[in-house]
Each structure stands twice: as C-alpha cells, then as structure tokens.
PDB file of N, CA, C and O in Angstrom:
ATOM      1  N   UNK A   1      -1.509   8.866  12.771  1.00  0.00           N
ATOM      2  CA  UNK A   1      -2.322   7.703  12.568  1.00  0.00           C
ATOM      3  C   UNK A   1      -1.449   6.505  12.223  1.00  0.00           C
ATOM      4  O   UNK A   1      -1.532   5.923  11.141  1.00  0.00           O
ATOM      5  N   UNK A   2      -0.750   6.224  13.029  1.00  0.00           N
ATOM      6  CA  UNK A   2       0.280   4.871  13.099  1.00  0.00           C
ATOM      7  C   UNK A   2      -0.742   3.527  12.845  1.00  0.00           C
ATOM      8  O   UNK A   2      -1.919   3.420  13.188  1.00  0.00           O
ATOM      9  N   UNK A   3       0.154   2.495  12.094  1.00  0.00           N
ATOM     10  CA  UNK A   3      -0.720   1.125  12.302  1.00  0.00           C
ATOM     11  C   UNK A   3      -0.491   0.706  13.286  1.00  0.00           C
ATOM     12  O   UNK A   3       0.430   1.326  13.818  1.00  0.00           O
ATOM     13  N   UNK A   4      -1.030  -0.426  14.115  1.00  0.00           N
ATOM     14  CA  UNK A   4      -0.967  -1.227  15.299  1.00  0.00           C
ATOM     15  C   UNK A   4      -0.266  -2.214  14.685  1.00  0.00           C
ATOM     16  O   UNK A   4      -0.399  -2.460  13.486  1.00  0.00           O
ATOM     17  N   UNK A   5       0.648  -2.941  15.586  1.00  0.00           N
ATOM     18  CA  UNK A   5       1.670  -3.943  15.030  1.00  0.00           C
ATOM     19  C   UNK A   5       0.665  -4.973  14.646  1.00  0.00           C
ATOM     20  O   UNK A   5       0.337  -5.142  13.472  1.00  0.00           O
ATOM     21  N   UNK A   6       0.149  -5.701  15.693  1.00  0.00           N
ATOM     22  CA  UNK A   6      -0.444  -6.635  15.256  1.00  0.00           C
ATOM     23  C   UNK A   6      -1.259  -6.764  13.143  1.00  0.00           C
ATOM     24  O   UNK A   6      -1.078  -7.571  12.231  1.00  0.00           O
ATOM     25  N   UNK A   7      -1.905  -5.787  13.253  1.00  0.00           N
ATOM     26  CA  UNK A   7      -2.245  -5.193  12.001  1.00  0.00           C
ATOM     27  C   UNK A   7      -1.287  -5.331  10.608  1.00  0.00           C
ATOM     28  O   UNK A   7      -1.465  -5.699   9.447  1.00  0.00           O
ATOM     29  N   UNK A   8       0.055  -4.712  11.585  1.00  0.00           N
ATOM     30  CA  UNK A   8       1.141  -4.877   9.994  1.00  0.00           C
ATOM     31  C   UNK A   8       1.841  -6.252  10.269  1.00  0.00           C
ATOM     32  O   UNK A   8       2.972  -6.172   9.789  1.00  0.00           O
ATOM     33  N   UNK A   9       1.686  -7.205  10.712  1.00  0.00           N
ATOM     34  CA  UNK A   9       1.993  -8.648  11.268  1.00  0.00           C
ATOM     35  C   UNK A   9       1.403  -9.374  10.285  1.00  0.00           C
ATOM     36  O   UNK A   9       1.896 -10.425   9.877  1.00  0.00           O
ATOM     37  N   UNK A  10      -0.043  -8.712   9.686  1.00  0.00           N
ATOM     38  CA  UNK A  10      -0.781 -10.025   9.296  1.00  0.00           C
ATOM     39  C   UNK A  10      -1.008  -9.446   8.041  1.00  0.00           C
ATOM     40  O   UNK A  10      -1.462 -10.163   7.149  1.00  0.00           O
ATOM     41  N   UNK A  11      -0.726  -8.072   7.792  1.00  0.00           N
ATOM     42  CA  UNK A  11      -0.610  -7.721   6.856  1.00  0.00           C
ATOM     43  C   UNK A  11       1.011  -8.042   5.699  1.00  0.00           C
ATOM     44  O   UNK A  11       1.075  -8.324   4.502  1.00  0.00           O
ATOM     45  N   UNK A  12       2.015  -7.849   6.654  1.00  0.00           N
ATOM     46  CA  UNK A  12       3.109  -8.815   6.135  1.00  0.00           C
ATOM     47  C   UNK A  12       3.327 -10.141   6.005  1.00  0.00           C
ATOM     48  O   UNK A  12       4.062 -10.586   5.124  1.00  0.00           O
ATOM     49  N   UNK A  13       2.666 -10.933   6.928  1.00  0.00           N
ATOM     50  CA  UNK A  13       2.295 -12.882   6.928  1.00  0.00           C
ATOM     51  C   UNK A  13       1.794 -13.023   5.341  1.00  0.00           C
ATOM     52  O   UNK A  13       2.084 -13.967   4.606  1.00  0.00           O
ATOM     53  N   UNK A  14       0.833 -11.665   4.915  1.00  0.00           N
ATOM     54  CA  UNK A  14       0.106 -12.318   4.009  1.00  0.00           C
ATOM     55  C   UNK A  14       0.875 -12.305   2.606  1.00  0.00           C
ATOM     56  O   UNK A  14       0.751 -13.190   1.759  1.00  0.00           O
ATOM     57  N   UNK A  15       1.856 -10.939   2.457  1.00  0.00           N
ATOM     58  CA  UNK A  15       2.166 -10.437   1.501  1.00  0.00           C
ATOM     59  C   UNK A  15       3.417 -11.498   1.130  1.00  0.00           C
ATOM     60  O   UNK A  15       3.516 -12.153   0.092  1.00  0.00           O
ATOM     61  N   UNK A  16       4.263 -11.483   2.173  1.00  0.00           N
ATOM     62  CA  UNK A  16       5.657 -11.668   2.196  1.00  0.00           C
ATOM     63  C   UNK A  16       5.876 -12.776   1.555  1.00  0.00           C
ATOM     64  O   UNK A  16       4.956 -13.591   1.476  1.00  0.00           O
ATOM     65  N   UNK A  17       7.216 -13.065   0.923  1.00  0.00           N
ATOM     66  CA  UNK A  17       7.262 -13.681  -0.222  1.00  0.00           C
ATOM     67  C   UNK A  17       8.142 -15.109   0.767  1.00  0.00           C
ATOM     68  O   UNK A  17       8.115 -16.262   0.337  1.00  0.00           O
ATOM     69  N   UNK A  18       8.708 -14.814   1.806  1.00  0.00           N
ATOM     70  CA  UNK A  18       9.255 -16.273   2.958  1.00  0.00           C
ATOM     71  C   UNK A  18       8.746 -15.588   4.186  1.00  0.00           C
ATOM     72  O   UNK A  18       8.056 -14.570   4.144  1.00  0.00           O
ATOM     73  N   UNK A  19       9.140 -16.229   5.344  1.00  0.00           N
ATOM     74  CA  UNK A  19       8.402 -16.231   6.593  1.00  0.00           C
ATOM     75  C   UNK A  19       9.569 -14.476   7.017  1.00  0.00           C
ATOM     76  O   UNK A  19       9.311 -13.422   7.599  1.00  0.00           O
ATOM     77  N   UNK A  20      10.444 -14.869   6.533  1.00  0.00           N
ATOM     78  CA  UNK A  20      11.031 -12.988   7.620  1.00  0.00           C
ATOM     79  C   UNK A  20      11.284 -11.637   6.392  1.00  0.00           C
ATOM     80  O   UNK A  20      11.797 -10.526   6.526  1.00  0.00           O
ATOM     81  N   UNK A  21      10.732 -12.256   5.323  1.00  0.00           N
ATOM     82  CA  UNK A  21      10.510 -10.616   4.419  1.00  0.00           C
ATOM     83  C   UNK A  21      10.128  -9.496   5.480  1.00  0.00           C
ATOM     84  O   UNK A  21       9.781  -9.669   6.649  1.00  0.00           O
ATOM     85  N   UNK A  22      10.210  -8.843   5.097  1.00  0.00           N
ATOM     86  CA  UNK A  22       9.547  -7.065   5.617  1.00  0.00           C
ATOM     87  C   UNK A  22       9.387  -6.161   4.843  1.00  0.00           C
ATOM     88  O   UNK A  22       8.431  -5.384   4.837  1.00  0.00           O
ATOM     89  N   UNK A  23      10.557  -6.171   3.912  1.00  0.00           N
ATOM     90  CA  UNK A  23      10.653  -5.075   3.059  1.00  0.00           C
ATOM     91  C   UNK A  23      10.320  -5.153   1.344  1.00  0.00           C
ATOM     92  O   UNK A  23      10.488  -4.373   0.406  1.00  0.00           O
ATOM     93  N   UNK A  24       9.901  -6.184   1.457  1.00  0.00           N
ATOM     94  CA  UNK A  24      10.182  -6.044  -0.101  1.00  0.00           C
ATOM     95  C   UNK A  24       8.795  -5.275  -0.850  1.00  0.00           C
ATOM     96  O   UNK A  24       7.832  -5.012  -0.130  1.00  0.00           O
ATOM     97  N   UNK A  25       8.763  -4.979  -2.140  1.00  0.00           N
ATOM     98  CA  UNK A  25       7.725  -4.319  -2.808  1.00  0.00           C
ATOM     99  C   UNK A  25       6.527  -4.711  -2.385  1.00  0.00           C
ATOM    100  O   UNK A  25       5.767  -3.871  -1.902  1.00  0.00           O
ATOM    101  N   UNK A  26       6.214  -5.816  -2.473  1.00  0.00           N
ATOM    102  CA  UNK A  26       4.546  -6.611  -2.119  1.00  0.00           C
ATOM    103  C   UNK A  26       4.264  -6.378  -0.842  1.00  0.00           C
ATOM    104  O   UNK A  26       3.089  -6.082  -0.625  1.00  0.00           O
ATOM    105  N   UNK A  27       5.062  -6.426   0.173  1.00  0.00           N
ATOM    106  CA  UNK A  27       4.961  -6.034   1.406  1.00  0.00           C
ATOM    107  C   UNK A  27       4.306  -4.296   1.608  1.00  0.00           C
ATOM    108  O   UNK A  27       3.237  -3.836   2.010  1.00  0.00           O
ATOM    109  N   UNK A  28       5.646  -3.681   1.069  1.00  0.00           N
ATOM    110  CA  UNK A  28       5.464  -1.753   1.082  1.00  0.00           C
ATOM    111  C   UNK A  28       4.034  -1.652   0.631  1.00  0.00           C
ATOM    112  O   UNK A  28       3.130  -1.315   1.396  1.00  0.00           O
ATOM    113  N   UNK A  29       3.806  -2.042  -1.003  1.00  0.00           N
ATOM    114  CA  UNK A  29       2.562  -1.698  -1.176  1.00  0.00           C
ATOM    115  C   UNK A  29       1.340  -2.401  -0.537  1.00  0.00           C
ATOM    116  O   UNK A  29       0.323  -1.786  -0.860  1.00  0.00           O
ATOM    117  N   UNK A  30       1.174  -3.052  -0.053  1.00  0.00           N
ATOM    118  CA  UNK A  30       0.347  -3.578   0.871  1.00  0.00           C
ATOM    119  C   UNK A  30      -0.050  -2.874   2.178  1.00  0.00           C
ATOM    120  O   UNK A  30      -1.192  -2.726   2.612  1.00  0.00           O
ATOM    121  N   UNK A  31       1.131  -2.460   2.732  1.00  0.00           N
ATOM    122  CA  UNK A  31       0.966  -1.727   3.691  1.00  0.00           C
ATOM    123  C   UNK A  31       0.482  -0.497   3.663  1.00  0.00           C
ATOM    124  O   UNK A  31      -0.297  -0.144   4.548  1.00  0.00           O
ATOM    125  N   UNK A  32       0.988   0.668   2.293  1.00  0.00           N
ATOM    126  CA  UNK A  32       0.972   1.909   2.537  1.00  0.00           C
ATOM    127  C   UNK A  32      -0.728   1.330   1.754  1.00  0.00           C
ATOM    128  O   UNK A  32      -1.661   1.878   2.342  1.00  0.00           O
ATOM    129  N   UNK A  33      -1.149   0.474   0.723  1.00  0.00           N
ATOM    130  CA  UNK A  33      -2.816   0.416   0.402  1.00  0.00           C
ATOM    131  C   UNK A  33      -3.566   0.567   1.991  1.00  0.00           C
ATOM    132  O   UNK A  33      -4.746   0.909   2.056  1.00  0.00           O
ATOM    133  N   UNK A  34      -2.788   0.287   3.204  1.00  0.00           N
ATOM    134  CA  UNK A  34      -3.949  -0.062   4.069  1.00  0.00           C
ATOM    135  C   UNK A  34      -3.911   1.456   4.422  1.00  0.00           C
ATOM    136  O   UNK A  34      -4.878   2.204   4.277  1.00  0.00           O
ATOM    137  N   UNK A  35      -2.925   1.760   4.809  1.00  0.00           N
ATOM    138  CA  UNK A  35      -2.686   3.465   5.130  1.00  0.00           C
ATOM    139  C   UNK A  35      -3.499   4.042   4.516  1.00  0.00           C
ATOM    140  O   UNK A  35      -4.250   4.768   5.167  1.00  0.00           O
ATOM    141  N   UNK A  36      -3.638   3.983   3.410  1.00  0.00           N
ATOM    142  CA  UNK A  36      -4.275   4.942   2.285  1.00  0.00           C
ATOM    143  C   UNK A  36      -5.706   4.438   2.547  1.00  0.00           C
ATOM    144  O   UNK A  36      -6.152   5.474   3.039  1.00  0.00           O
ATOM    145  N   UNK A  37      -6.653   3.649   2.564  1.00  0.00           N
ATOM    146  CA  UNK A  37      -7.450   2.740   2.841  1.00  0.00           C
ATOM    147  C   UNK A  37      -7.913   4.381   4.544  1.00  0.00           C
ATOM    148  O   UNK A  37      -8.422   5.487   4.362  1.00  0.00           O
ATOM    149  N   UNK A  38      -7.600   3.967   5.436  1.00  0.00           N
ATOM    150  CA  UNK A  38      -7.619   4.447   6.444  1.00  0.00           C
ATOM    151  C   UNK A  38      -7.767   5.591   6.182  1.00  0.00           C
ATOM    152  O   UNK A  38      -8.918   6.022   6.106  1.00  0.00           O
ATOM    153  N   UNK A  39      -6.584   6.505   5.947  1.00  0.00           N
ATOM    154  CA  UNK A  39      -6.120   8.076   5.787  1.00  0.00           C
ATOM    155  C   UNK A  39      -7.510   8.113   4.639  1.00  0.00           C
ATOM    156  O   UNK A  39      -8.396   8.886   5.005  1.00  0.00           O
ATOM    157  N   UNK A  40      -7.761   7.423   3.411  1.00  0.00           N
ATOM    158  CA  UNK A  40      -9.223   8.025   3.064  1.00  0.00           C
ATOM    159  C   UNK A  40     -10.538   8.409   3.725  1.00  0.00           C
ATOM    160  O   UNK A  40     -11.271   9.366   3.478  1.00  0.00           O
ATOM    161  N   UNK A  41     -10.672   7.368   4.685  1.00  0.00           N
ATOM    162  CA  UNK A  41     -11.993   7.145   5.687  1.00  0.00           C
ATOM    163  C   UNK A  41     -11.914   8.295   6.643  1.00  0.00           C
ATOM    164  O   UNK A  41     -12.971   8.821   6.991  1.00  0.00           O
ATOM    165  N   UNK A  42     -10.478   8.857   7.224  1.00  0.00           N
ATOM    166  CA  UNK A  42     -10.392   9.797   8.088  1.00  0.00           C
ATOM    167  C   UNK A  42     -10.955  10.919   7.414  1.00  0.00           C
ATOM    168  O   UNK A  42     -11.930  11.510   7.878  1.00  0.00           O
ATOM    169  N   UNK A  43     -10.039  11.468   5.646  1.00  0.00           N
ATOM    170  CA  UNK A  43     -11.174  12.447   5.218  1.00  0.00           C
ATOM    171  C   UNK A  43     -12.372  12.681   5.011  1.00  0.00           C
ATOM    172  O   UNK A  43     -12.903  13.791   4.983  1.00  0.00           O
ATOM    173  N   UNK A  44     -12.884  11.609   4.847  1.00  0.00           N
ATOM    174  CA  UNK A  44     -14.403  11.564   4.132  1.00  0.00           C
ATOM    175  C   UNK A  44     -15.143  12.087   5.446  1.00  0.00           C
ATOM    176  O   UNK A  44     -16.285  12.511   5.271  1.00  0.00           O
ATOM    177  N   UNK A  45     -14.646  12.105   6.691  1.00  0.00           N
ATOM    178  CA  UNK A  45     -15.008  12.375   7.800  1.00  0.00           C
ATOM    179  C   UNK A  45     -14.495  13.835   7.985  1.00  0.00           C
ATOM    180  O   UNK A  45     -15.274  14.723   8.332  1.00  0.00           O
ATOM    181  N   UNK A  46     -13.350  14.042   7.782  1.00  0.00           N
ATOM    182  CA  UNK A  46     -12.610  15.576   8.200  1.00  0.00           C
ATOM    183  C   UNK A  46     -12.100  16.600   7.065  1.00  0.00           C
ATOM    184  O   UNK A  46     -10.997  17.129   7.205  1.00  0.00           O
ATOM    185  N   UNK A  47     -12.904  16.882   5.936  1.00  0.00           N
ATOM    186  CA  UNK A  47     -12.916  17.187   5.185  1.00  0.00           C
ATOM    187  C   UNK A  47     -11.512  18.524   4.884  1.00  0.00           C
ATOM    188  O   UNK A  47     -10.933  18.869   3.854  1.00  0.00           O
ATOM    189  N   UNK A  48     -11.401  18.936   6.216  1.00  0.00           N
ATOM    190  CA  UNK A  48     -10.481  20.457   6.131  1.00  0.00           C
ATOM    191  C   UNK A  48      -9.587  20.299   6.339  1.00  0.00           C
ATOM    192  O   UNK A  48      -8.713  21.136   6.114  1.00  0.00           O
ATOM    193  N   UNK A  49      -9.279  18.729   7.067  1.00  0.00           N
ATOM    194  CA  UNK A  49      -7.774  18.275   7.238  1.00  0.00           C
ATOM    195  C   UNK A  49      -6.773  18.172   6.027  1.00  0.00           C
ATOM    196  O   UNK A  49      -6.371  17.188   5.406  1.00  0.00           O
ATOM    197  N   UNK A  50      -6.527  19.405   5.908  1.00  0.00           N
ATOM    198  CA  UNK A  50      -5.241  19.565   4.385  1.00  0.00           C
ATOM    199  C   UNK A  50      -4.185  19.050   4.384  1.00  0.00           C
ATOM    200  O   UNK A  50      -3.571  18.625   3.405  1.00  0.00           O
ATOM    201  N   UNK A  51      -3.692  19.034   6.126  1.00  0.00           N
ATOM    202  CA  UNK A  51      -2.244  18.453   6.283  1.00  0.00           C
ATOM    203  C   UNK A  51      -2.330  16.865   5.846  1.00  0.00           C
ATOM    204  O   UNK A  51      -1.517  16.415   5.039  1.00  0.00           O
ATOM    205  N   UNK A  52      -3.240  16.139   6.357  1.00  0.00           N
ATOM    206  CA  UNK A  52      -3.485  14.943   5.788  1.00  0.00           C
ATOM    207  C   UNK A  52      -3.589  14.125   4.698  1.00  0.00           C
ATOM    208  O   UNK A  52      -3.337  12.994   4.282  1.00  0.00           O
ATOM    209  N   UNK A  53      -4.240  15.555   4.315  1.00  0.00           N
ATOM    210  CA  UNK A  53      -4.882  15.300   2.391  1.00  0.00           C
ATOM    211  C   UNK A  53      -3.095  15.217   1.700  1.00  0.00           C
ATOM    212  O   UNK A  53      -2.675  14.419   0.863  1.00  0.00           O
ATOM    213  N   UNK A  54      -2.256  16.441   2.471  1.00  0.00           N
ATOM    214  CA  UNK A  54      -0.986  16.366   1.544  1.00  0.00           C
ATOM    215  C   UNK A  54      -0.248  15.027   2.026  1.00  0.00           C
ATOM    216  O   UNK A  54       0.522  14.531   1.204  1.00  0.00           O
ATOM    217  N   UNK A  55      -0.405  14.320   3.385  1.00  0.00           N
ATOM    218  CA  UNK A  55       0.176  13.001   3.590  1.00  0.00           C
ATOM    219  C   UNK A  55       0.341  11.478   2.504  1.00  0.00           C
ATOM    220  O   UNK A  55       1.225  10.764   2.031  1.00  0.00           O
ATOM    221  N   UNK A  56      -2.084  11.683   2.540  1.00  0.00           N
ATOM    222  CA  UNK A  56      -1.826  10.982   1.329  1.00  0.00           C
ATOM    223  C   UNK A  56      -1.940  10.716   0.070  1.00  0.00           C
ATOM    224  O   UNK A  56      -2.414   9.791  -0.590  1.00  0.00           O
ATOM    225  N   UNK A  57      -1.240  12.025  -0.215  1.00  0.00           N
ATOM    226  CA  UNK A  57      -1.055  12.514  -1.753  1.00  0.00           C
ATOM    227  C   UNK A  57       0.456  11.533  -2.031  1.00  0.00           C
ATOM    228  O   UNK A  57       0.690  10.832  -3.015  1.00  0.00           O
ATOM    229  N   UNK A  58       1.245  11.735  -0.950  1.00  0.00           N
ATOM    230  CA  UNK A  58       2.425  11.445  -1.017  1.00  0.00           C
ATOM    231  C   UNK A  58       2.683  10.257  -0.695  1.00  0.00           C
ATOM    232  O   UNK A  58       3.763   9.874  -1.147  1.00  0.00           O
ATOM    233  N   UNK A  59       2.127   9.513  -0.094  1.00  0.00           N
ATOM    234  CA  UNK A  59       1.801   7.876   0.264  1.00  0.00           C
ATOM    235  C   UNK A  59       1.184   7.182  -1.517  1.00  0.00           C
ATOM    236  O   UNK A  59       1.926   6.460  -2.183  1.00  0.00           O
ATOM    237  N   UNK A  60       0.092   7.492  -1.894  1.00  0.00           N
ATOM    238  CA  UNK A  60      -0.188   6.996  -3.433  1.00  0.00           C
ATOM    239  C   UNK A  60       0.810   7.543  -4.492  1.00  0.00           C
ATOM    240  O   UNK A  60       0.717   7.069  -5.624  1.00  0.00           O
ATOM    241  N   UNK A  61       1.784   8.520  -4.241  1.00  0.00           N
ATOM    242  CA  UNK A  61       2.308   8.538  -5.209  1.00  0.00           C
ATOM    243  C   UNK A  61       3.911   7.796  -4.540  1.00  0.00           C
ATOM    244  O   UNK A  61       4.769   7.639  -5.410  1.00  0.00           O
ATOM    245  N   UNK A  62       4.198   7.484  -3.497  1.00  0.00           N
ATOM    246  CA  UNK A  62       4.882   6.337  -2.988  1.00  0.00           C
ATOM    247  C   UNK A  62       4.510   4.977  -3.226  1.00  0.00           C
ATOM    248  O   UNK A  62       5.285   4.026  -3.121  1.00  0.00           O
ATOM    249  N   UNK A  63       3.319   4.910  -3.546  1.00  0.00           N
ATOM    250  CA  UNK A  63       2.689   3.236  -3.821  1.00  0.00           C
ATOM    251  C   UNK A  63       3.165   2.994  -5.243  1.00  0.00           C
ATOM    252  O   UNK A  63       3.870   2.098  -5.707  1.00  0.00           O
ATOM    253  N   UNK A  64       2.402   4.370  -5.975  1.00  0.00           N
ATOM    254  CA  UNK A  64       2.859   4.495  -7.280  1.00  0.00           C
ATOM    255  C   UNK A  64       3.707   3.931  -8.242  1.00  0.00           C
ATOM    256  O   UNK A  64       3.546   3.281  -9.275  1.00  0.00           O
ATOM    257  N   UNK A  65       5.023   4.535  -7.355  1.00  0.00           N
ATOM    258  CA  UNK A  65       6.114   4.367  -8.017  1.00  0.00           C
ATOM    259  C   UNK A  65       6.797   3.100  -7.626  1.00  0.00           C
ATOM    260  O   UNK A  65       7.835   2.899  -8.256  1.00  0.00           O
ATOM    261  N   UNK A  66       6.528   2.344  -6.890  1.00  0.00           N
ATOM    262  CA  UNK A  66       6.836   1.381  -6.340  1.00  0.00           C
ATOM    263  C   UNK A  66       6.085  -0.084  -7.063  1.00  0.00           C
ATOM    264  O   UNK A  66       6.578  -1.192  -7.273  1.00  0.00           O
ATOM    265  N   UNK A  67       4.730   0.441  -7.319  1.00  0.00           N
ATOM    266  CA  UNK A  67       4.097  -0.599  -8.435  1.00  0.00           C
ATOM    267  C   UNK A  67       4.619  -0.574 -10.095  1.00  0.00           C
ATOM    268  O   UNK A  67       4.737  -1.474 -10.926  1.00  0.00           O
ATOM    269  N   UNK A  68       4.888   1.022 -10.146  1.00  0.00           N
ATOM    270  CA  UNK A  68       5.501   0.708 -11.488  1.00  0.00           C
ATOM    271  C   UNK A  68       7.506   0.001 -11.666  1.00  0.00           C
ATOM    272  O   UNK A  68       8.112  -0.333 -12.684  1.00  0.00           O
ATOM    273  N   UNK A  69       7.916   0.025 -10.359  1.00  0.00           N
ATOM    274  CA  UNK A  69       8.834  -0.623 -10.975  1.00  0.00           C
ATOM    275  C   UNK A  69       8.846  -1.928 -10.617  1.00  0.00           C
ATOM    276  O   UNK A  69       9.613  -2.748 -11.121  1.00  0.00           O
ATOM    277  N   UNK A  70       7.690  -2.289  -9.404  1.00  0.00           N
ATOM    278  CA  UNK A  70       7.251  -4.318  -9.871  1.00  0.00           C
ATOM    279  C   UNK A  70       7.123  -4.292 -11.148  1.00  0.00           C
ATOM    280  O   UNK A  70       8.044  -4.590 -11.909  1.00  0.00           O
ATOM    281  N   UNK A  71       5.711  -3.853 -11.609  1.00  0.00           N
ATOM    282  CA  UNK A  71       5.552  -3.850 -12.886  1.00  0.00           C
ATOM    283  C   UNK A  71       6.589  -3.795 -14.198  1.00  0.00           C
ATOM    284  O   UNK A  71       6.186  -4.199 -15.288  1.00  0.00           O
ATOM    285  N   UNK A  72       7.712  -3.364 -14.064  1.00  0.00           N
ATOM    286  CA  UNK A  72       9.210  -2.881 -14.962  1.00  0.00           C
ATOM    287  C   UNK A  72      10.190  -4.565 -14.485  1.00  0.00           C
ATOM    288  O   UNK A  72      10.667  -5.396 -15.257  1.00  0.00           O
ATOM    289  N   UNK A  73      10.190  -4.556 -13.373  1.00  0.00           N
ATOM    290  CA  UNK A  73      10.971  -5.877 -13.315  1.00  0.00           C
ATOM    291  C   UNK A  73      11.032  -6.865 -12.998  1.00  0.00           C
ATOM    292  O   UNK A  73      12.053  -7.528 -12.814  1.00  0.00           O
ATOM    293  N   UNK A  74       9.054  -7.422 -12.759  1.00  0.00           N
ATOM    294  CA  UNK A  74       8.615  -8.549 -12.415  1.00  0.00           C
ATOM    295  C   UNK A  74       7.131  -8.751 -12.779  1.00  0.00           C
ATOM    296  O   UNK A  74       6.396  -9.117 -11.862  1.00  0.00           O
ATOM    297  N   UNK A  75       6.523  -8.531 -14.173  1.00  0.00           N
ATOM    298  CA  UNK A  75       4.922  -8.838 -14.349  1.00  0.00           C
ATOM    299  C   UNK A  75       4.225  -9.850 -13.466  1.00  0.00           C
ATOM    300  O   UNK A  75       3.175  -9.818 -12.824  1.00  0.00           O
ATOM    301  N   UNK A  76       4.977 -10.577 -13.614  1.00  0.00           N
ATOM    302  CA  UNK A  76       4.197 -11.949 -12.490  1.00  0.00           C
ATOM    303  C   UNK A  76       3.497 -11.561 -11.345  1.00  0.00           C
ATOM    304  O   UNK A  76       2.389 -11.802 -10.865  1.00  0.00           O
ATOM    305  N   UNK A  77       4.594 -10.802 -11.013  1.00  0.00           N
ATOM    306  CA  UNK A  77       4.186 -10.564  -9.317  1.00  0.00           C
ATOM    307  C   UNK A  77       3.306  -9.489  -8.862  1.00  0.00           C
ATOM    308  O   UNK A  77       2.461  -9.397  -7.972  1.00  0.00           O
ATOM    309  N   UNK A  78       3.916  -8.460 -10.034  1.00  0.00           N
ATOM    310  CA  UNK A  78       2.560  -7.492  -9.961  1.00  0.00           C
ATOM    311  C   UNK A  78       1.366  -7.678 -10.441  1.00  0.00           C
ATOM    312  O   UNK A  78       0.452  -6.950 -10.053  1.00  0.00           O
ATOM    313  N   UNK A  79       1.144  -8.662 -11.355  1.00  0.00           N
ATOM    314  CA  UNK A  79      -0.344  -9.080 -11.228  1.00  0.00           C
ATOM    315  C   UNK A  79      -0.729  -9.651 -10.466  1.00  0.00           C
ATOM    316  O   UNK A  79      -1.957  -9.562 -10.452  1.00  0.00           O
ATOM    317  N   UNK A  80      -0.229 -10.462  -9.491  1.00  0.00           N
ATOM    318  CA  UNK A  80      -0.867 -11.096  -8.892  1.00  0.00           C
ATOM    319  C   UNK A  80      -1.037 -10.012  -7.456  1.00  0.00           C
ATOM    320  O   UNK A  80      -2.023 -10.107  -6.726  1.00  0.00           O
ATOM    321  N   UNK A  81      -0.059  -9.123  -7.232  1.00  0.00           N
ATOM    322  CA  UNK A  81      -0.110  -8.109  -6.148  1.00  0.00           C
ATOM    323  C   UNK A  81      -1.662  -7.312  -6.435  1.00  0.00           C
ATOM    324  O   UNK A  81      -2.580  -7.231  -5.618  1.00  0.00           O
ATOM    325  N   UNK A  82      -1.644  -6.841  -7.642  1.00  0.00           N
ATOM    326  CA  UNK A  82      -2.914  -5.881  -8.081  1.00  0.00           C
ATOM    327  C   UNK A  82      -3.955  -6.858  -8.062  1.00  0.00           C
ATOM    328  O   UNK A  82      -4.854  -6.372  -7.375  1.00  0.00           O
ATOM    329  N   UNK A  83      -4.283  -7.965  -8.459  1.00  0.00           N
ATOM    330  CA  UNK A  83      -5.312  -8.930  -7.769  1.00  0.00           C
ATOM    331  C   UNK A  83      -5.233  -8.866  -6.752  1.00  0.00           C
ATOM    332  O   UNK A  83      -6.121  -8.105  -6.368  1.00  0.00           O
ATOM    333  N   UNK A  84      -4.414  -9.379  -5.595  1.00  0.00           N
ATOM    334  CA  UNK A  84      -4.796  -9.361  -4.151  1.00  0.00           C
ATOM    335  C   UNK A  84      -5.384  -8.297  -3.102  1.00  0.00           C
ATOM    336  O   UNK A  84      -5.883  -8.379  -1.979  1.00  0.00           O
ATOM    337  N   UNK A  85      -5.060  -7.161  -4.085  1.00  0.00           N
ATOM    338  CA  UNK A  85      -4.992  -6.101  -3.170  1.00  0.00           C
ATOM    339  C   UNK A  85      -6.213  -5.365  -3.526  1.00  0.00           C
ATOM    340  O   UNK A  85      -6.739  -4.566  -2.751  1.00  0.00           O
ATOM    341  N   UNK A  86      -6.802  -5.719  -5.063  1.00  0.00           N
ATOM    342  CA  UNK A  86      -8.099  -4.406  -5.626  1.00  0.00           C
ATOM    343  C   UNK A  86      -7.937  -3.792  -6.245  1.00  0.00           C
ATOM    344  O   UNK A  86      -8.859  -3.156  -6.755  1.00  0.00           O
ATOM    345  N   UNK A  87      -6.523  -3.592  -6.611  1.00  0.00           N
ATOM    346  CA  UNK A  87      -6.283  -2.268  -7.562  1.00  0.00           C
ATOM    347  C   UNK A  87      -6.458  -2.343  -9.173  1.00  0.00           C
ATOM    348  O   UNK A  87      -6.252  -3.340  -9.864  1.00  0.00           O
ATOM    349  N   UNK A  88      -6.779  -1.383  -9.505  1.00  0.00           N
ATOM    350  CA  UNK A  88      -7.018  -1.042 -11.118  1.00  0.00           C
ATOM    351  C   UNK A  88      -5.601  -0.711 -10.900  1.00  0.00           C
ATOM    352  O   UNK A  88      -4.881  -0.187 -10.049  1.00  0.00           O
ATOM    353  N   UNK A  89      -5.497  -1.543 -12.663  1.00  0.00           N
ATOM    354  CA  UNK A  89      -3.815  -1.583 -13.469  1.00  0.00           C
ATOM    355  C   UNK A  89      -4.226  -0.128 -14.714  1.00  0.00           C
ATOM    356  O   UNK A  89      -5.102   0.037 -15.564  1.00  0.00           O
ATOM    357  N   UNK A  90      -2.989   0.733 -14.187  1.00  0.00           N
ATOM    358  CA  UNK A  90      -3.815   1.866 -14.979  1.00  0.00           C
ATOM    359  C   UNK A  90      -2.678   1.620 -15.963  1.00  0.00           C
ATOM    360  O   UNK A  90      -2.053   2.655 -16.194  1.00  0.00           O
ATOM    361  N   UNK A  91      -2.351   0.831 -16.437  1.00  0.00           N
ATOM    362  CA  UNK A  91      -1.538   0.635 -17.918  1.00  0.00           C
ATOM    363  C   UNK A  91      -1.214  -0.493 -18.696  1.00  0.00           C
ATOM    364  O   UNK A  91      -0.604  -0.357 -19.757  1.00  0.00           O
TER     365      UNK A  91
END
C-alpha cells in the first residue's frame, strides 16, 4: 500500500520547513500519520490481515519515537506539528 507521489508532494509542501526539505521530522511524521491513517481504514475492513496489523504497529511506534525526540529538542515545533496533524500529546 504505497502512497501516490502526488499525495506525498502536498503532503511535504505542507509540512516542510523551506521549499526542498524532505526529510526532516515534521515531514516523516506527517507522512507515516497518513500511512497509519490509511493502513487503519484497510483493517477496519480486513480484520485477519495480521501481517498488516504488525506493519502498523511498527510505523506508530516509528512516529513515536520520532515525536518524542521533536518534543526533546524542539517544543515549538512539536506543538505546533501535534496541532496540525490531530494528535493527542500523551505527555
């Protein structure tokens, strides 16, 4: 279940902190939220798909750890990331 470029285009336009970021934290978690976003909707539909379920076990706990070290070496940005995006700040 790949994204379509166009998709991670406008999903990086939005995040990215100058016009040719790609990689940075706000970007990753943005992206893997949409993954996860998706990969949920597929289960709620395919309930027995386990291989999936272990995909995105490992994608939220990739978001995870990636919000807690915005959170460790930039508050600013991770609040304003966890506003943009929906997420409950679980600390």
């Amino acid at each position: 279940m790949a994204q379509d470029s166009a998709k991670k285009k406008e999903i990086t336009s939005a995040f990215a902190r100058n016009p040719k970021d790609t990689g940075s934290t706000e970007v990753q978690v943005a992206l893997l939220s949409d993954r996860i976003k998706t990969l949920t909707d597929h289960l709620k539909i395919n309930k027995k798909d386990h291989s999936s379920r272990l995909g995105l076990r490992k994608m939220v706990s990739h978001r995870k750890r990636l919000l807690s070290y915005l959170k460790k070496s930039d508050f600013k940005r991770y609040a304003t990331l966890i506003d943009k995006l929906g997420l409950k700040d679980r600390g």
